[in-house]
Every structure is written in C-alpha cells, then in structure tokens.
C-alpha positions in Angstrom: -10.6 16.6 41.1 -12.9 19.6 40.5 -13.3 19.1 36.9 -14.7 16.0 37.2 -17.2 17.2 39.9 -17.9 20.1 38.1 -18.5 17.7 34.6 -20.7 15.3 36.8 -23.2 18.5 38.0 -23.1 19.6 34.2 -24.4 16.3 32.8 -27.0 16.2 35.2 -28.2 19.4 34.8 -28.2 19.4 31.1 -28.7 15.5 30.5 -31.8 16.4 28.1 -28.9 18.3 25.9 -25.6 16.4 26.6 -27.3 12.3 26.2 -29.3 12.6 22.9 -25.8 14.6 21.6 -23.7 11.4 22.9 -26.5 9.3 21.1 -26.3 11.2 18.0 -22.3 10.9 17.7 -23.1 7.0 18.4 -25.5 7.1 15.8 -22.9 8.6 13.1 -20.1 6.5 14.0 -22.4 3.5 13.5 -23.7 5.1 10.0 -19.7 5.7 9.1 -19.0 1.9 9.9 -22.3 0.1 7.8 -22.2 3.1 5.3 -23.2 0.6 2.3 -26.6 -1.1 4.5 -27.5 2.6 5.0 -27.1 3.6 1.7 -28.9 0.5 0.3 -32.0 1.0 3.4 -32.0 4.5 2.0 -32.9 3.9 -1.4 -35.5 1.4 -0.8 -37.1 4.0 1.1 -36.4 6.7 -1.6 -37.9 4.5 -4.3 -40.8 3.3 -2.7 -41.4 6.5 -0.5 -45.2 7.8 -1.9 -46.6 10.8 -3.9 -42.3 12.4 -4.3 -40.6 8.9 -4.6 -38.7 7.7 -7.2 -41.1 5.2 -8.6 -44.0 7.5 -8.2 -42.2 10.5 -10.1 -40.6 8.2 -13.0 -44.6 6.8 -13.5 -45.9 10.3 -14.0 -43.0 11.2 -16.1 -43.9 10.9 -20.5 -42.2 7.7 -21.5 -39.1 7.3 -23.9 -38.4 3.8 -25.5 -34.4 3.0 -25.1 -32.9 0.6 -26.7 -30.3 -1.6 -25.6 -27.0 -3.7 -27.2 -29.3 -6.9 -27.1 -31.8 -5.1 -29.0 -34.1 -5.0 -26.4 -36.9 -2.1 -25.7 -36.9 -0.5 -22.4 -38.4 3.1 -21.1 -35.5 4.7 -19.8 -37.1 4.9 -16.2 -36.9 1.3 -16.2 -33.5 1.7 -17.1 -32.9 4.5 -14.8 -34.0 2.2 -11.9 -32.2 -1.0 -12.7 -29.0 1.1 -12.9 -29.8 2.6 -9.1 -30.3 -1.4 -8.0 -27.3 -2.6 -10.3 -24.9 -0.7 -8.5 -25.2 -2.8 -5.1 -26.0 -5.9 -7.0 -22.6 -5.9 -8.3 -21.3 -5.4 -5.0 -22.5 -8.8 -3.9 -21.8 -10.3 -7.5 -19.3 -13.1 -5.7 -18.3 -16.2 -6.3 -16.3 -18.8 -4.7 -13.5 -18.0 -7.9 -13.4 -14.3 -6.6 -13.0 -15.9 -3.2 -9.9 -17.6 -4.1 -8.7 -14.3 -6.2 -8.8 -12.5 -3.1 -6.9 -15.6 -1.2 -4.6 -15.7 -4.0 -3.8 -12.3 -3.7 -3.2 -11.8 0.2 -0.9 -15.5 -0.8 1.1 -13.2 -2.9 1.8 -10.3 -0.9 2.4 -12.4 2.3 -0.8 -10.8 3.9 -2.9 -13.9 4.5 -4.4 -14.3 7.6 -4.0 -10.5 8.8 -7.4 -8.4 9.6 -7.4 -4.8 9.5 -7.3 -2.4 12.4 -11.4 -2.7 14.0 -13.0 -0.2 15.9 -12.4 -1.4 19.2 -9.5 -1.4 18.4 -8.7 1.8 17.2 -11.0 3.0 20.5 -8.6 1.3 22.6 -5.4 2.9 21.4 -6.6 6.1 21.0 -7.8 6.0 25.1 -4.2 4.9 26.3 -2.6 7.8 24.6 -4.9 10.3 25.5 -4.6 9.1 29.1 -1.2 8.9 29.0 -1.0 12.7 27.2 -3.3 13.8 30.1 -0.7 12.9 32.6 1.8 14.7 30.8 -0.7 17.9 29.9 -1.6 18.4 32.9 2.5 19.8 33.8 2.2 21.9 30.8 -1.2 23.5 31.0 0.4 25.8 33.8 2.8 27.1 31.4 0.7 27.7 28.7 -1.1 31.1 30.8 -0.1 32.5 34.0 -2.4 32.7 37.0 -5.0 30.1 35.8 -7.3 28.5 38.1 -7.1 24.4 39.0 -10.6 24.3 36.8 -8.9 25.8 33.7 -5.4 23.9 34.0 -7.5 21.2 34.3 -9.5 22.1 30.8 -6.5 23.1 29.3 -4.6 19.6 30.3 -7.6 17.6 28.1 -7.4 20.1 25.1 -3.4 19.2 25.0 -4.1 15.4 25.7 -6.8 15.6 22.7 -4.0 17.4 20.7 -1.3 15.4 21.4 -3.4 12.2 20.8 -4.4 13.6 17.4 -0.9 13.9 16.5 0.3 10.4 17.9 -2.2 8.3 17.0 -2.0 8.5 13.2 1.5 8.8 13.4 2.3 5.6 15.7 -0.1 3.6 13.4 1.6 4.9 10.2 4.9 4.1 11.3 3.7 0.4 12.0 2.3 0.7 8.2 5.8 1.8 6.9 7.4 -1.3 9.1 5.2 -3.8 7.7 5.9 -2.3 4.1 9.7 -2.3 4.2 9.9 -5.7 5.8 8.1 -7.2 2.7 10.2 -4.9 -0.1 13.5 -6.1 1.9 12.2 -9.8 1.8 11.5 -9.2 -2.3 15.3 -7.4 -2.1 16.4 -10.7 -0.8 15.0 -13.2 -2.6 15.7 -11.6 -5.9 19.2 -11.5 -4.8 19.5 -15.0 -4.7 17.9 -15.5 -7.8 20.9 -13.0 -9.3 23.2 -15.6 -7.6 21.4 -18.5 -9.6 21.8 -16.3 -12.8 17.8 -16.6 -12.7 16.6 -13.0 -11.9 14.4 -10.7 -13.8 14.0 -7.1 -13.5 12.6 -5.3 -10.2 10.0 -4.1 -12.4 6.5 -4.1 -11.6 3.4 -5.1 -13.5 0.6 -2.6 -13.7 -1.6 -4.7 -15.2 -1.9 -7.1 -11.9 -4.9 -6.4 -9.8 -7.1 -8.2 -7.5 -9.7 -9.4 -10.2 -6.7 -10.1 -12.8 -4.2 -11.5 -10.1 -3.1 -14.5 -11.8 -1.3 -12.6 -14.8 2.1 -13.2 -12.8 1.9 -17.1 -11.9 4.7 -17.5 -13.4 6.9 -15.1 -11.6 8.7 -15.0 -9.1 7.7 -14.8 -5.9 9.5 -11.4 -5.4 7.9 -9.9 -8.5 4.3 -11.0 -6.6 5.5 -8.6 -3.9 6.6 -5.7 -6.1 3.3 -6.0 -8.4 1.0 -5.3 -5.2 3.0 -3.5 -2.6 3.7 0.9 -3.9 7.2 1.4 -4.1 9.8 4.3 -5.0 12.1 4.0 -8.4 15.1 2.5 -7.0 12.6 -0.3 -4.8 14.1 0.4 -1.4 12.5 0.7 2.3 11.6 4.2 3.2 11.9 5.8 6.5 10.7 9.3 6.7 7.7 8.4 8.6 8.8 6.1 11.4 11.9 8.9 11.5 9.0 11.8 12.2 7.0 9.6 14.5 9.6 8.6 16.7 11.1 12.8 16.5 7.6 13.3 17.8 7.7 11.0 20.5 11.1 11.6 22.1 10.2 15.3 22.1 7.3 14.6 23.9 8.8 12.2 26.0 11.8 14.2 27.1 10.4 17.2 26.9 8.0 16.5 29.3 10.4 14.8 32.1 12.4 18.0 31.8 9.4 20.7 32.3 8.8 18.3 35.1 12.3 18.2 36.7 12.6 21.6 36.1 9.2 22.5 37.9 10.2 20.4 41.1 13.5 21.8 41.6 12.3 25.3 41.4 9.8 24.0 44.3 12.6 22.4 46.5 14.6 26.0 45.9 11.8 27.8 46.8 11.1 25.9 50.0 15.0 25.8 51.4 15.0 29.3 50.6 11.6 29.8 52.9 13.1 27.5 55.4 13.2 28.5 59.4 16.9 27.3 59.3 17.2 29.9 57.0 16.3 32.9 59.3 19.2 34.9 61.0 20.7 34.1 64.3 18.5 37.0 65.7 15.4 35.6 65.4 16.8 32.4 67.5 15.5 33.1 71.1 18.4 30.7 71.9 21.0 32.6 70.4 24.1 33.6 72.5 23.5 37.0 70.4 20.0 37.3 72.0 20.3 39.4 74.9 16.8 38.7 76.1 17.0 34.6 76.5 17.4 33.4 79.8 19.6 30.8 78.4 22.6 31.2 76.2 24.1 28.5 74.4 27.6 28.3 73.4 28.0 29.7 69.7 28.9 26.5 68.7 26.8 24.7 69.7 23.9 26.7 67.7 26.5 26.8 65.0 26.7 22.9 65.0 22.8 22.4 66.0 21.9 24.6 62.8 24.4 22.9 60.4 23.1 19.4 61.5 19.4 20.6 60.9 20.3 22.0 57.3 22.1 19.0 56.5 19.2 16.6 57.4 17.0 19.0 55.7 19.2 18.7 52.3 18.9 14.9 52.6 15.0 15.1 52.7 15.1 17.4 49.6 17.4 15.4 47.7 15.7 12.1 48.3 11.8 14.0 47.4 13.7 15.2 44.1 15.1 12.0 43.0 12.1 10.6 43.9 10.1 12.6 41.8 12.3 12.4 39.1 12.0 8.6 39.1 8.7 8.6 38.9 9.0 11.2 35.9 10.8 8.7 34.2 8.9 6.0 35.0 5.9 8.1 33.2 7.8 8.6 30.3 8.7 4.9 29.9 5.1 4.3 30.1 4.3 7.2 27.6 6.9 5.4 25.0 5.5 2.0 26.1 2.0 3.3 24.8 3.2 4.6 21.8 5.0 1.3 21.2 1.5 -0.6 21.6 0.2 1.6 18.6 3.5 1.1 16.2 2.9 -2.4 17.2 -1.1 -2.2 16.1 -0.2 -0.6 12.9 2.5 -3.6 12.4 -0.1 -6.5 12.7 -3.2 -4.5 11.7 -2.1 -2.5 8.7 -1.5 -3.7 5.1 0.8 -2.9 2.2 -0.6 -4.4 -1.0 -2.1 -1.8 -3.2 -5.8 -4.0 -2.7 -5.0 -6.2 0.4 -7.4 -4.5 2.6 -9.9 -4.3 0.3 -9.5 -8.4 -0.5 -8.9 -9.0 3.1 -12.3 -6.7 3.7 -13.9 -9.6 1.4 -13.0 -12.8 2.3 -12.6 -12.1 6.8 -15.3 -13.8 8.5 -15.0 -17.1 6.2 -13.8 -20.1 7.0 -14.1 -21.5 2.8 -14.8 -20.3 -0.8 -18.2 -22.5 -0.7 -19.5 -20.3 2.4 -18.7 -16.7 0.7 -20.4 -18.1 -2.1 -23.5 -18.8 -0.2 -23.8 -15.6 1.6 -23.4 -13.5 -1.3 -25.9 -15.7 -3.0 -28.8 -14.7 -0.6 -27.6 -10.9 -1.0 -27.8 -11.0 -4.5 -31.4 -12.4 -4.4 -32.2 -9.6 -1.5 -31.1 -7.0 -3.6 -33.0 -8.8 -7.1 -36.2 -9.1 -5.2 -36.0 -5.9 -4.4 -35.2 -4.4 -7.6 -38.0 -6.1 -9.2 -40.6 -5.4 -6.8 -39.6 -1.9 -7.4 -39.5 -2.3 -11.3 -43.1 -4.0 -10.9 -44.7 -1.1 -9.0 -43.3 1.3 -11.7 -44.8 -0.8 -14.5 -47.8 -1.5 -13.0 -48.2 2.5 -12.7 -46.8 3.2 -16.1 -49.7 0.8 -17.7 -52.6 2.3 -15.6 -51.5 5.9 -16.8 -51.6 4.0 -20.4 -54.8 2.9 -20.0 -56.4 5.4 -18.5 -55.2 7.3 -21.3 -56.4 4.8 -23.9 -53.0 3.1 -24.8 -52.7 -0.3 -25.8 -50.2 -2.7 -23.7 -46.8 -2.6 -25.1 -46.4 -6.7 -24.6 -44.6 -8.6 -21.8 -43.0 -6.7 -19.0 -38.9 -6.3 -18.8 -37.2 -7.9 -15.8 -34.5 -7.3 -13.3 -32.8 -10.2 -14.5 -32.7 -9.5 -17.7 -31.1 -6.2 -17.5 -28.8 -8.2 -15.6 -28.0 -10.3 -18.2 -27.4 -7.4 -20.9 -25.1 -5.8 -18.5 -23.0 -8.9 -18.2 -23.5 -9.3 -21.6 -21.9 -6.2 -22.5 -19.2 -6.6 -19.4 -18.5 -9.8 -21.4 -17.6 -8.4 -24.6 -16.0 -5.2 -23.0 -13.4 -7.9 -21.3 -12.8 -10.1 -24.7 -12.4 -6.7 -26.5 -9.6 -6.1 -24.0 -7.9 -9.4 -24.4 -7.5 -9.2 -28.1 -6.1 -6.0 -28.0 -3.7 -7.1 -25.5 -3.0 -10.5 -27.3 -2.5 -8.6 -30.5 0.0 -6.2 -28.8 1.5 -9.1 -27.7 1.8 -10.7 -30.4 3.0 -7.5 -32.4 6.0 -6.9 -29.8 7.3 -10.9 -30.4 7.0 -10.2 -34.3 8.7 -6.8 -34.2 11.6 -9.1 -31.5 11.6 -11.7 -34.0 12.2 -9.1 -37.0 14.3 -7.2 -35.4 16.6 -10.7 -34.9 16.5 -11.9 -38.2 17.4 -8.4 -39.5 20.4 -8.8 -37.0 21.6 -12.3 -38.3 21.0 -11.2 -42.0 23.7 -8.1 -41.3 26.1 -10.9 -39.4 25.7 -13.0 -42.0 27.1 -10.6 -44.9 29.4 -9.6 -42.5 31.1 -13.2 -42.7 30.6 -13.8 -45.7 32.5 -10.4 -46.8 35.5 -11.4 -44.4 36.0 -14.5 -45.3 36.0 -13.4 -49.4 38.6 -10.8 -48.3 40.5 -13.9 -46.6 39.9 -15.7 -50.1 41.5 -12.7 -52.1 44.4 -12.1 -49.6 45.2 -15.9 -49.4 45.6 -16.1 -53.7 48.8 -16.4 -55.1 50.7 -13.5 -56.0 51.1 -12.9 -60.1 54.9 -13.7 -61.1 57.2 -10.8 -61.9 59.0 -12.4 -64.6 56.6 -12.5 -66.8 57.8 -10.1 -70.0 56.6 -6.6 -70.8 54.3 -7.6 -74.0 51.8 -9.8 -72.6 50.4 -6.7 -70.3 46.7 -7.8 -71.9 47.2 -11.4 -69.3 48.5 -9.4 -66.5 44.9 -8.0 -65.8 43.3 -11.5 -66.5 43.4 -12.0 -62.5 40.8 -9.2 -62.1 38.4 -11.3 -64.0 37.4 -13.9 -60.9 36.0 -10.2 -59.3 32.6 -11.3 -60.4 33.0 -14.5 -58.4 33.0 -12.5 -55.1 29.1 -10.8 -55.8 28.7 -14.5 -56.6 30.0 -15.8 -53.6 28.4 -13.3 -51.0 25.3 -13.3 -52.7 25.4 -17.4 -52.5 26.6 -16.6 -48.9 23.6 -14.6 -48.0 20.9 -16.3 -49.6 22.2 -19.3 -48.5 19.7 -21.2 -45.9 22.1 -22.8 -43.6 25.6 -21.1 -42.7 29.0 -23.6 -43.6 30.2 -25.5 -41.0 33.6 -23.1 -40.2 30.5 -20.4 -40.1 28.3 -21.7 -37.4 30.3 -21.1 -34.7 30.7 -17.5 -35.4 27.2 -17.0 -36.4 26.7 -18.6 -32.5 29.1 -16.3 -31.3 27.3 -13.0 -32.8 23.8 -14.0 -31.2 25.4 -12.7 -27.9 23.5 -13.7 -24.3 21.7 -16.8 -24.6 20.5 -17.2 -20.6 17.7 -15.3 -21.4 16.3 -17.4 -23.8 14.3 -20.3 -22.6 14.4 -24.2 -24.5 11.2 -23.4 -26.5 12.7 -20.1 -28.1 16.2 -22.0 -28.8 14.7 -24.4 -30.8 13.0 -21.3 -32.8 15.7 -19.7 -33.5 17.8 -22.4 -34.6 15.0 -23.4 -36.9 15.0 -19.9 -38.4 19.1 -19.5 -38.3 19.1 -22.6 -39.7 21.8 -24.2 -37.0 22.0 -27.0 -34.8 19.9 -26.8 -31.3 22.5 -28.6 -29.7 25.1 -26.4 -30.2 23.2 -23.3 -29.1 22.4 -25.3 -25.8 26.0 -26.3 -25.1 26.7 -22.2 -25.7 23.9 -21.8 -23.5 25.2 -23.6 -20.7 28.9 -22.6 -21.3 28.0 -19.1 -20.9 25.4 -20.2 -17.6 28.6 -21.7 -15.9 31.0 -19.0 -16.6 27.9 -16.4 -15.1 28.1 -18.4 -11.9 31.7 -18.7 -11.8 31.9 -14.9 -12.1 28.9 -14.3 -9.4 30.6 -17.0 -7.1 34.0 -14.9 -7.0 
C-alpha cells in the first residue's frame, strides 16, 4: 500500500529523528517496568554525586545532635541519610516466614500458582486487536470525510485501529478480571451454603483486619470467609456484571456494526455496476437490433429479447455469488475480530487477580521455587543496600569530622552505624506492633466481659422471673379460708396475710440462691435460648456460672442441632 511506502521513505529520510525517538520510548518503558532499580541507581548517584550531592551538602551543613528512643545521639544528617537508605532496605527486609505469608495468602484466595499479566504479554494482545481494528478501520475511514485520498484513508484507518484498541484492550482484560472475581465469590456462595445445611455457618462478613503480613488471623475460618476477607465485594456478596455487560456491548457493536457498513458498501457497488451495465443500454444502441435501420442484419425481436434476458440473468448470478461472497468473508472477519477479543477476556481470566494483595504477594514470591531461596536472595539485597548505606554514612562522617577539626573540635567518640539505626527502627516497629496487640487483646477481652455481663444480667432477670411465678403458683395453690367461721373472730380472718413476709423471703432465697431447684433447671435451660452457637469450652462456662449441669445443656444443645437439620433438610 502507499502508506507503507510512503512510511518506509520517511524513516529513511529522518532516521537521525525517528530511531533515537523509538530508542527513547524503549528506554521509558524499560524505566516504567524496573522503576525501584532506577530509583535505588539514582540515589546512589545523588548521594555520592560531588560539590551539590547529598553527602557533600549535609557535611557543610551546622550539625544538630538528635536523639533517638534508644537514647542514642545522632546528627540529624546522619539520620536524614539512613532514612533515604531505610526506605529500600525494608523493601528487601524478607524472610522465608514472609515467603510462606505470601504462599499462605494466594492458598487462601485460590490464587496460587497464577502470574500476572507480563509485558509481552500485554504487547501481544494489544497487536492482535489493533490489527484486527485496522481491518475493520480501514471500511470506516471513508465514511468519516468525503473525497479523501488512499494516503489519508489509510492514516485515518490506524488512528481508528489505535482508538478502538484503546477501548478494547482494557475493557476485554477487565472483563476477564470480573470473571475470575465472581467465580471465586460464587464458589465462597457455595460453600457457605453447605455449611448453612450443616447448621455450621457464620456470617458473610469480612474481616478488615486480614492482610498479607497479618494473614493468619482467620485460620480458623472457614474456607469461604478466606475468600471474602481478601477478594472486594458489594454489601449483599454477590457477582457483579456491569463490566463484562459493557465490554461485550462494545464488542458486538463493533462487530456488527462493522459487517453491516461493509454489506451495505458492497451492495451499493453491485447496484452501481448493474446500473452502468451494457445490458442496460436501450435497444437503439444495439447495431443488431431489428429497430436499427442501419444494420445489415436484423435479428428477430425475440431473439434479442431472449439473447438480452439470458445475458442479464447470468450477469445477476455473477453479482449475487461476488456479494455473498463478500459477505462471507465479512463474517468471517468478524468472527476473527470476536475471536481476538475472546483471547484478551481469556488473558484477563488466567492473568488477572482478585485478592485485595494477591498481585502484590504473587509479585513477591514468582520466580521461586522455596521459602529458603527468597530468603537468600533478599539476604544479598539487604547487604547491597547496607553496604551502601554505610559507605555513604562513612563519607559523610569522615567530612563532618575534618570540618570539626579544621575548626578545632574535639571528636565526639565512636561513629554511628547503618546497622544500628537499623536496629532502633525495628526496635521501635517492635514495640509499635506489641502496642497494637494489647490494645486489641484488651478490646477483646472487654467485648467477652461486656458478653458475659450482659448474660449473667439476663439469667439474674430469668431467675426472679421464676421465682416470682412459681410464689404466685404457691399463693393460688393455698387453701381457701372457711366461710363458716362466725362473725366475732374477724381479728383470725386476716391471720392468713401474715405468711406475706414469706414470699420477699422466698424470692430473695430464690435469687440469691447459687444453684436453681431441680423443677427450675429446665426452665432456666429453656430461657438461655440458641445454644448451636456456643462451642464445648463456653458450655462448660456457663454452666459453671449458672450453676447447672453440663450435660444437660449438651443434650439441649444437640436436641436443638437435630431439630435445625431436620428443618433445613425439609
């Protein structure tokens, strides 16, 4: 095609311009991909750069003492440039335990073993649909501006393949993403409805506390709750559609749109040439014509009339089969179009990831085949970056002390280290992290006392509830006074009101009493309510406190267990 001749000529007439252009958008993809190495390259080279580097500038700079948590004296230049080094030393702070965090969280989301979408890969899928959109682009350009030359519908067609790419490729890919995420929150869906079946399901409820360096807070969950603690998720826990519903809205718009711009464009062509046809022309124009006065020869009429309909017949055959065959092949290019896009749903699928931190963990741990080989390799970056910091750390010292003595100072003793900044930072990250601990042990522990109160203050009220019925059963259950009984003695007919002490006696003995009467215990079991949710452990607490038998409160336990299932089961 002329375009590409006409791009060929261009880059070798500008190839001073158009090559060291390519090399520089090389150049920043490769500074986009290793961003951290070139960030980590860049301050060595700021730091130990001469006369306007960092150590050279902090040396001439007047030096404040600054002392730390461990009650150690620094300048605050040294401080300044451990913190500038600390920042990628904790970055390659890994061990073989944060190995198997990472591993154990990828376990719990059901991500292990997936890698995320690389560069080549993303390359790849973003050359097959802009292909493929230059196919189709190149039946719209001519639509987009009348009278355009083969040069410019040629531009035009690569500006809509760019365009279209930019819109498919992200989409595609995030519609794989939302697959992937819905097949894992259906899967939780599932498994926590068998666990309602089993009468052993907790709440879809997840825990924000669960994160990749604190991952094993939900051992003892579930394994749909280690789904819903890592995946995001809406209130009611349900797959979402709207973006695989958008990408494919894109697509078949595309798609069909552009088989029907197509269709349309070649049957306006087949009109146009039928129309322009010889066998169109009138019978005057036929020197054979028995109307043509001038022809030597003079066929019947019809046999031009049959000669002409045979011609426009076979020439109606020829433009139906082009047309169908150009409309075939339209559809075979939009199969292939839909095809591509499938590729990239199908990318974003296997290459994408839903936890909150998979990628992030996978990013980690991909490239090692055990926890002992992380280990290793972060081992000799954390002595890079250590031996870098303190040759740094020496220069500056070694400059701070020769302004000192040049100025008459004395020595202000041994020298700080790298390490030992180090240390105080973990030091204080240390104490930071028990800090957090207690306070959430002590709300912890404050919730199950405020539960536990909150219980007894229950049983106390059920307990004075009995006690009050069953003195009212008492006083309903005496023996009426006699009627007979004459007129004078009206002093003995109030002596019955005198046992009314007995009942504060009785409730109060009722209340305070540790353990309920026998007759009592099963309604004082009856008023605790649901006991499925209680384990063994917290049974035998609160039958300790209630003051009942454990084995009673078990049976109820597993009477109200089978009726559960019994109701689930129908």
């Amino acid at each position: 095609m002329e375009l590409f001749e006409t791009l060929t000529t261009a880059l070798a007439a500008y190839r001073y311009i158009v090559w060291p252009l390519l090399g520089l958008m090389l150049l920043t993809i490769v500074v986009i991909r290793w961003w951290e190495a070139v960030k980590y390259f860049f301050l060595n080279l700021a730091c130990s750069f001469p006369v306007i580097g960092h150590v050279a500038s902090a040396s001439r700079r007047a030096q404040v003492e600054d002392r730390d948590e461990n009650d150690t004296v620094w300048y605050k230049t040294e401080r300044e440039l451990c913190a500038k080094y600390h920042r990628f030393y904790e970055r390659v702070n890994k061990d073989a335990a944060f190995y198997d965090k990472c591993a154990n969280y990828l376990n719990k989301v059901e991500e292990r073993g997936r890698k995320p979408t690389g560069m080549a890969l993303w390359g790849a899928s973003i050359f097959l649909v802009i292909l493929e959109a230059f196919i189709f682009a190149l039946v719209l350009s001519p639509f987009i501006a009348n009278n355009i030359s083969a040069n410019q519908a040629e531009f035009s067609a690569i500006v809509i393949s760019v365009l279209i790419g930019t819109i498919l490729v992200p989409a595609t890919h995030l519609m794989g993403a939302e697959i992937h995420k819905n097949g894992l929150i259906s899967k939780a869906r599932l498994w926590h409805t068998q666990a309602k079946r089993d009468n052993e399901a907790k709440k879809l409820q997840s825990d924000n506390n669960v994160d990749l360096d604190h991952t094993e807070l939900d051992n003892a969950d579930p394994k749909y709750l280690h789904i819903i603690n890592r995946v995001q998720h809406n209130a009611t826990v349900t797959p979402t559609w709207w973006k695989s519903i958008i990408a494919v809205a894109l697509i078949l718009i595309l798609a069909v749109g552009a088989y029907l711009i197509r269709a349309s464009t070649i049957n306006e062509l087949e009109t146009q040439q039928v129309n322009d046809s010889p066998y169109a022309q009138t019978e005057s124009n036929d020197p054979f014509s028995a109307a043509s006065s001038n022809s030597p020869f003079e066929l019947p009429a019809d046999a031009v009339a049959d000669g002409q309909a045979a011609d426009q017949r076979a020439n109606s055959e020829v433009a139906g089969d082009r047309i169908f065959a150009y409309k075939l092949t339209f559809i075979i290019l939009s199969v292939i179009f839909v095809g591509v896009q499938i590729i990239g749903v199908l990318i974003g699928m296997f290459r994408s990831f839903a936890g909150i931190q998979s990628k992030e963990a996978a990013g980690y741990i991909t490239g090692f085949s055990s926890a002992s080989e992380f280990a290793s390799f972060h081992q000799l970056k954390r002595d890079q970056v250590a031996r870098d910091a303190e040759a740094q750390l020496s220069s500056l010292q070694e400059r701070i002390e020769h302004r000192h003595a040049l100025g008459g100072s004395t020595d202000r003793g041994h020298r700080r280290s790298f390490a030992l900044y180090v240390s105080g930072e973990e030091q204080k990250k240390a104490r930071e992290d028990a800090k957090k601990a207690q306070e959430l042990v002590s709300a912890e522990e404050k919730a199950g006392q405020d539960e536990l109160a909150k219980l007894r203050r229950e049983v106390n009220q059920e307990r004075e509830r009995i006690a009050l019925e069953q003195e009212r059963q008492a006083l309903r259950a005496a023996p009426p006074v006699a009627v007979t009984a004459p007129a004078p003695l009206a002093e003995p007919v109030a002596a019955p009101a005198a046992p009314a002490p007995l009942v504060e006696d009785s409730v109060t003995a009722a209340v305070v009493a540790p353990a309920p009467a026998v007759e009592d215990e099963a309604a004082l079991i009856a008023s605790l309510g649901d006991l499925t949710i209680y384990t063994s452990e917290e049974l035998n607490s609160i039958a300790s406190e209630l003051g009942v038998d454990t084995g009673k409160l078990a049976s109820k336990q597993k009477v109200q267990l089978a009726i559960s299932r019994a109701k689930a089961g129908a």
